[in-house]
C-alpha positions as CSV (number, residue, x, y, z in Angstrom):
1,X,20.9,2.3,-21.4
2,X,17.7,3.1,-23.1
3,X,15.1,0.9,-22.8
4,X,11.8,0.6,-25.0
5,X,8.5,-1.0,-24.6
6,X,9.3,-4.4,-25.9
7,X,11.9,-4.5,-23.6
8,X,9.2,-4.3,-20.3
9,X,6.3,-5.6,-21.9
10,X,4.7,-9.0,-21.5
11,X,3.9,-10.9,-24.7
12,X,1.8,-13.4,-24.0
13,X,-1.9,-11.9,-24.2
14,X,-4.8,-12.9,-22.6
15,X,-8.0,-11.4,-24.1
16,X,-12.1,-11.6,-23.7
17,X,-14.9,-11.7,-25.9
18,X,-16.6,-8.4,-25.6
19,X,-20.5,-10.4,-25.0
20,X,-18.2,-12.6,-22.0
21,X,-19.9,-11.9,-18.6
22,X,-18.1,-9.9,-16.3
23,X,-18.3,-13.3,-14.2
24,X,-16.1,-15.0,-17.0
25,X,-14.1,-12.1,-17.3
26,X,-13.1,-12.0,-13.2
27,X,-12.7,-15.7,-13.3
28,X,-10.3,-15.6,-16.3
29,X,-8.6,-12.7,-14.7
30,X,-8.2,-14.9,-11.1
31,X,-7.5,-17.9,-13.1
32,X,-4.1,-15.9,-14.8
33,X,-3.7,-13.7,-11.6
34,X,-3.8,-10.6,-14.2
35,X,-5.3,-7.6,-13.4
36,X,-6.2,-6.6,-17.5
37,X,-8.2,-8.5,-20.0
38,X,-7.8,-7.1,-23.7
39,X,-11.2,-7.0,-25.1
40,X,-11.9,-8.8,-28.7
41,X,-15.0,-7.7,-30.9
42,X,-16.8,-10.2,-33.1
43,X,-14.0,-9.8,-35.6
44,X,-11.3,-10.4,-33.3
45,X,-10.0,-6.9,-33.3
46,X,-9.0,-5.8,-30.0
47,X,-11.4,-2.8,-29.3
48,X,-11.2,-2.2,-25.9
49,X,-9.5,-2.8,-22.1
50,X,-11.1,-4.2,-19.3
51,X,-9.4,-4.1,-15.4
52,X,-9.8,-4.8,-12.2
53,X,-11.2,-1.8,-11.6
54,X,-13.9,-1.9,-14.0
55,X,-15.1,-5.6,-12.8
56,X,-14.9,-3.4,-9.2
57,X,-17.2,-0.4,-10.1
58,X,-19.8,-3.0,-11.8
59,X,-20.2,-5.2,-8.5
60,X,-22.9,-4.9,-7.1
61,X,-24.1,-5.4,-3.4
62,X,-27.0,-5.1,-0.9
63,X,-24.3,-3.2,1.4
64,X,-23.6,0.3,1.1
65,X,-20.9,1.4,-1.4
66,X,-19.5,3.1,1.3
67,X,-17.9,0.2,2.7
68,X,-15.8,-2.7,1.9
69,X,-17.5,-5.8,1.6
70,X,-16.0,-9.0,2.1
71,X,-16.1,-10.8,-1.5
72,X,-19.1,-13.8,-1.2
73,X,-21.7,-10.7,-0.5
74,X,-20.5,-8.9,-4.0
75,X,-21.7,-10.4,-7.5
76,X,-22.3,-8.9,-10.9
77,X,-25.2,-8.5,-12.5
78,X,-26.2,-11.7,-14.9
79,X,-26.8,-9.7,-17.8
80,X,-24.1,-7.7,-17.2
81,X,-21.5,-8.1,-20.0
82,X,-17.9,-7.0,-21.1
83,X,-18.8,-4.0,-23.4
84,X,-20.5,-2.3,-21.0
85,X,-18.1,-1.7,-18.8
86,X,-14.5,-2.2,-20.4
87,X,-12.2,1.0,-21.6
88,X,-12.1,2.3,-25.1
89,X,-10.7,3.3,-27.6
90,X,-7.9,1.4,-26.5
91,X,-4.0,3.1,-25.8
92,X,-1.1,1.7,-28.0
93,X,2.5,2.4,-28.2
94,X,5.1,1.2,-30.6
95,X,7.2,-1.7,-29.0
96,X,10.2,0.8,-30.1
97,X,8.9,3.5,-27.8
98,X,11.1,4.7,-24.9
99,X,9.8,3.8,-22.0
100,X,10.2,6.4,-20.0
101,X,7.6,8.0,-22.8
102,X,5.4,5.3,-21.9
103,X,5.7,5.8,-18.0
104,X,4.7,9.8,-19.1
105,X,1.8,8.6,-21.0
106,X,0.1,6.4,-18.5
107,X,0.4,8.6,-16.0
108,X,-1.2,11.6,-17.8
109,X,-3.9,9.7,-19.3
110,X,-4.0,7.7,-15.6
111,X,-4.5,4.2,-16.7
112,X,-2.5,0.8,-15.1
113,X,-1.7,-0.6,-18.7
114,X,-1.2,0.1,-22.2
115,X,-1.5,-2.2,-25.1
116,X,2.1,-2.6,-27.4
117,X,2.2,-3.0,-31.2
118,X,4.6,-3.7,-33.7
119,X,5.8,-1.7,-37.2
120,X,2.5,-2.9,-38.9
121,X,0.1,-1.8,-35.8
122,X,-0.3,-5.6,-34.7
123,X,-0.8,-6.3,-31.1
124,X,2.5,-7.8,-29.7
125,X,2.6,-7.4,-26.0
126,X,1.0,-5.1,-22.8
127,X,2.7,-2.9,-20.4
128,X,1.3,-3.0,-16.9
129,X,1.9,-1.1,-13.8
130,X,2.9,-4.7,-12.2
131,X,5.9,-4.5,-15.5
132,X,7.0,-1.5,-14.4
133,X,7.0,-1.9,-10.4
134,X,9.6,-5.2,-11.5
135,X,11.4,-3.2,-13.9
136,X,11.6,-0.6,-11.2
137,X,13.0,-3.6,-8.2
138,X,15.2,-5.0,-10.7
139,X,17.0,-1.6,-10.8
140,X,16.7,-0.9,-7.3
141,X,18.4,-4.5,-6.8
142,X,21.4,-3.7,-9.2
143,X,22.1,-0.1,-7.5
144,X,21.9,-2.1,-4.2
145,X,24.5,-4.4,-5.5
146,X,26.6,-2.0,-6.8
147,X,26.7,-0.3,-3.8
148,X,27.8,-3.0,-1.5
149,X,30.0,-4.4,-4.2
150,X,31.8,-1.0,-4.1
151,X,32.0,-0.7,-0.4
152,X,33.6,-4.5,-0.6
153,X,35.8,-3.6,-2.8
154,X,37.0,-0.3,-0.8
155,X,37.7,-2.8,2.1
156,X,39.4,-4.8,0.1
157,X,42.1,-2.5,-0.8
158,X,45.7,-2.7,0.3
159,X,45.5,1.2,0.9
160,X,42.8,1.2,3.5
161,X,43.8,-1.6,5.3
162,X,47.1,-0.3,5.6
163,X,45.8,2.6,6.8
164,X,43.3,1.5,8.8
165,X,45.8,-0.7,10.4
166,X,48.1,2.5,10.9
């Protein structure tokens, strides 16, 4: 079976103005437990991605960057706003890509999620690395099954239990 992006993807969006604070924007992210926040312009148009890793290179803290720092001693910057920091332009596919072009794409451009748009290049969906690590234990769990249901079914057999029995 072949599947595409729409097939992975999640469709239910959750974007940020591009003038939000980073603060909003790591709230809203905590708030959905997502790790990407599609980033709208004054028009609405989606212009840009902001992750995880974006809100983590723009923390600041009075510790060296050397070292992990628990999260109370780590704050952004007041002024410090979307824009500055999120990802652009931002990386589409067609919702009737395959996705194992998709896999090949966001590893060579090395980002954790892509945006997904439809026939008329409206934005319908986004495929994250979290999508494809499910995708990815939902096939591990079916060949697991079909293993053991094929080893059951050996057992089963009047052929080996008559030979075993022999």
């Amino acid at each position: 079976m072949s599947y595409q992006a729409k097939d992975t993807m999640t469709n239910k969006l959750i974007t940020i103005d591009w003038k939000a604070s980073l603060t909003n924007a790591f709230e809203l992210m905590k708030k959905n437990s997502i790790r990407h926040l599609p980033v709208r312009n004054d028009d609405s148009v989606i212009v840009g991605m902001l992750s995880e890793r974006d809100l983590l290179r723009a923390m600041r803290s009075d510790y060296s960057k050397d070292h992990l720092v628990p999260a109370e001693y780590t704050q952004f910057s007041a002024e410090a706003v979307v824009r500055e920091y999120m990802n652009w332009p931002v990386k589409t596919v067609s919702k009737k890509e395959n996705l194992e072009q998709v896999v090949h794409k966001m590893l060579h451009d090395k980002i954790s999620s892509v945006l997904v748009v439809d026939e008329d290049q409206e934005l319908v969906g986004i495929i994250t690395t979290d999508d494809l690590i499910s995708l990815l234990l939902t096939f591990l769990r079916e060949d697991s099954e079909k293993k053991n249901m094929n080893v059951g079914n050996l057992f089963d057999s009047d052929w080996i239990q008559t030979t075993l029995l022999i």
